[in-house]
C-alpha positions as CSV (number, residue, x, y, z in Angstrom):
1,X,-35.7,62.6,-30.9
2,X,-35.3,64.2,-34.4
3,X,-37.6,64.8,-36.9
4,X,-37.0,61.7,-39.3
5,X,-37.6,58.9,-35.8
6,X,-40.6,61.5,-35.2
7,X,-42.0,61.0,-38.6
8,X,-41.3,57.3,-38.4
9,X,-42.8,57.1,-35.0
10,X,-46.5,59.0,-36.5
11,X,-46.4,57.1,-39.3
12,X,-46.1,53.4,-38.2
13,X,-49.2,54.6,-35.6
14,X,-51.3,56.4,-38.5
15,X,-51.0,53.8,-40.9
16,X,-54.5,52.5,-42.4
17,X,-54.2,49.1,-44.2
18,X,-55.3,50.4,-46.9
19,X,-52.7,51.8,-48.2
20,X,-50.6,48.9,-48.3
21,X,-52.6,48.0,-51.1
22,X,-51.7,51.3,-52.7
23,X,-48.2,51.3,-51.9
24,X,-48.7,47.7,-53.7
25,X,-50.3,48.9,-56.6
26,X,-47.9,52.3,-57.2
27,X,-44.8,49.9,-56.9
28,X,-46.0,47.6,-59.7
29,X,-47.4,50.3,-61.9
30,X,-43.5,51.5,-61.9
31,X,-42.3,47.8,-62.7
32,X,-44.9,47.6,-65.6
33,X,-43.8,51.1,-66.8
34,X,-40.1,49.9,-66.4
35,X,-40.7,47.1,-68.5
36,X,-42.6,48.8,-71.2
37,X,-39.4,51.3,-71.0
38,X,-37.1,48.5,-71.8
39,X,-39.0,46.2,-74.2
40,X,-39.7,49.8,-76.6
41,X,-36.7,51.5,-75.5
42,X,-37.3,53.7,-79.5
43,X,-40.6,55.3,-77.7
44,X,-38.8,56.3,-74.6
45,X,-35.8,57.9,-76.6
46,X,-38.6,59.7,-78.8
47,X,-40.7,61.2,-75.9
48,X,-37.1,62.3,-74.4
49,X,-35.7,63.8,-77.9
50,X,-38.9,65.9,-78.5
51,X,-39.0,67.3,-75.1
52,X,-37.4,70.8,-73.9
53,X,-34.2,68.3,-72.6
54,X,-33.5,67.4,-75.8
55,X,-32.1,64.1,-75.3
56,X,-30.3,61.8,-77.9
57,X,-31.8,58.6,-78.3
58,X,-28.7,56.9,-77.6
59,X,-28.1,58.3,-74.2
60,X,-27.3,56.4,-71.1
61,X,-30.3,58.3,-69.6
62,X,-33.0,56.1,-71.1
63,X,-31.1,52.7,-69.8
64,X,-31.2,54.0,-66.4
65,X,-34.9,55.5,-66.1
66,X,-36.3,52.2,-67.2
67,X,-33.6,50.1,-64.8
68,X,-34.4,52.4,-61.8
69,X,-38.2,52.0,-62.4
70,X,-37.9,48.4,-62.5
71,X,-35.5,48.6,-58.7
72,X,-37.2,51.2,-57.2
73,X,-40.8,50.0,-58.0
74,X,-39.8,46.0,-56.8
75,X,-38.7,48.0,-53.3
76,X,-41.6,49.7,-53.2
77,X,-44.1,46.6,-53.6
78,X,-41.9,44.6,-50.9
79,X,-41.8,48.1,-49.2
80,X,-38.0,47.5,-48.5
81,X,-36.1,51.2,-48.2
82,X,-39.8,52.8,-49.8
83,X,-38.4,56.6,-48.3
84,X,-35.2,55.8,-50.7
85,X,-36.7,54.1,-53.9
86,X,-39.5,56.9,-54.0
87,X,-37.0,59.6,-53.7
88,X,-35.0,58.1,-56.3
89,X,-38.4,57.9,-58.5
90,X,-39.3,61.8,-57.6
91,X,-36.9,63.5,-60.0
92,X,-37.8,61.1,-62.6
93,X,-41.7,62.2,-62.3
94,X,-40.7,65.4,-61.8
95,X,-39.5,65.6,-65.4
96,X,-41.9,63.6,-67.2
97,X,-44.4,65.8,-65.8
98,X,-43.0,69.0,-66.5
99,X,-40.7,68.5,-69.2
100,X,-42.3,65.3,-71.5
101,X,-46.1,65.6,-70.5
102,X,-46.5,69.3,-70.0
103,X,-45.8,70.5,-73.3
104,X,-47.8,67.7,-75.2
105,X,-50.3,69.2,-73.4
106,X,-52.5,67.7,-70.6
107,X,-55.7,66.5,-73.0
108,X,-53.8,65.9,-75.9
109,X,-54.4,62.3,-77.1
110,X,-51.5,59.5,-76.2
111,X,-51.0,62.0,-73.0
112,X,-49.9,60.6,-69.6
113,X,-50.0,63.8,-67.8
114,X,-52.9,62.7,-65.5
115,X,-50.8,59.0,-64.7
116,X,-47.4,60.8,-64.1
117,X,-49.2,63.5,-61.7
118,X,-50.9,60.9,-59.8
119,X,-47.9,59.0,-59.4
120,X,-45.6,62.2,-58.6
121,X,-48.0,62.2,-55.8
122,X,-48.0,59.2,-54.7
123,X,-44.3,58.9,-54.9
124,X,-44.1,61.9,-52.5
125,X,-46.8,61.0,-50.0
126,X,-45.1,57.2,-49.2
127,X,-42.0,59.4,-49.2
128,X,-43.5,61.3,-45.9
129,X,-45.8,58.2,-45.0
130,X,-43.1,55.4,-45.2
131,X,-43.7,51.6,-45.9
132,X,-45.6,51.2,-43.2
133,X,-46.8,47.6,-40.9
134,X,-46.9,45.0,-43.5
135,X,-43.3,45.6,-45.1
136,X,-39.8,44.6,-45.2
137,X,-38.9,47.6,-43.4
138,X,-41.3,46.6,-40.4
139,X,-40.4,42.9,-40.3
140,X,-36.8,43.7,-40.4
141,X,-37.3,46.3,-37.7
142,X,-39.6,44.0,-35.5
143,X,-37.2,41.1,-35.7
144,X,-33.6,42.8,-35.8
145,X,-31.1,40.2,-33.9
């Protein structure tokens, strides 16, 4: 058995409830942020140019963090492919956290550095943890023809 049917295995038996709701709640924080993203696309391209990256404002980069917020976050709240949408979120936390939130400075006023942690977290813990019993990824499993 390797490691990944392993992990699946511990995971769908150590699941609480519970954190279906979270899974829930981290997937739609990502579509809100992904929306916010796209409706003020000038505060996204500012955060990104001021940060060590150094970004342009016109860059492709700023289309595809609020797009892949908005995909990844809807597969996260149906908890359809959750391992892959939140490892396709990681790097993107990663960076606001270390690179855009970091050097504003973690009390500064306007700073998300205490959101973008918790989510970084969360991100990485359904990562290990999975989707878990009341998902797409169970149903599909449960009823596969």
């Amino acid at each position: 058995m390797s490691m990944l049917q392993r992990l699946e295995k511990w995971s769908t038996t150590h699941h609480p409830r519970w954190l279906v709701f979270l899974r829930v709640s981290l997937g739609i924080a990502l579509i809100l942020k992904g929306i916010t993203f796209i409706s003020d696309s000038t505060e996204v391209s500012s955060l990104l140019s001021d940060s060590p990256l150094g970004i342009s404002a016109d860059s492709w980069i700023i289309v595809a963090i609020a797009w892949i917020h908005l995909f990844a976050g809807f597969m996260i709240t149906i908890g359809l492919y959750t391992r892959i949408a939140a490892l396709l979120q990681i790097p993107i936390l990663l960076g606001a956290v270390i690179f855009v939130n970091a050097p504003r400075g973690i009390l500064a006023p306007g700073s998300e550095f205490g959101l973008s942690l918790v989510i970084l977290f969360l991100l990485i813990f359904f990562f290990i943890e999975g989707s878990g019993p009341v998902s797409l990824d169970n149903y599909f499993k449960k009823y596969q023809a």
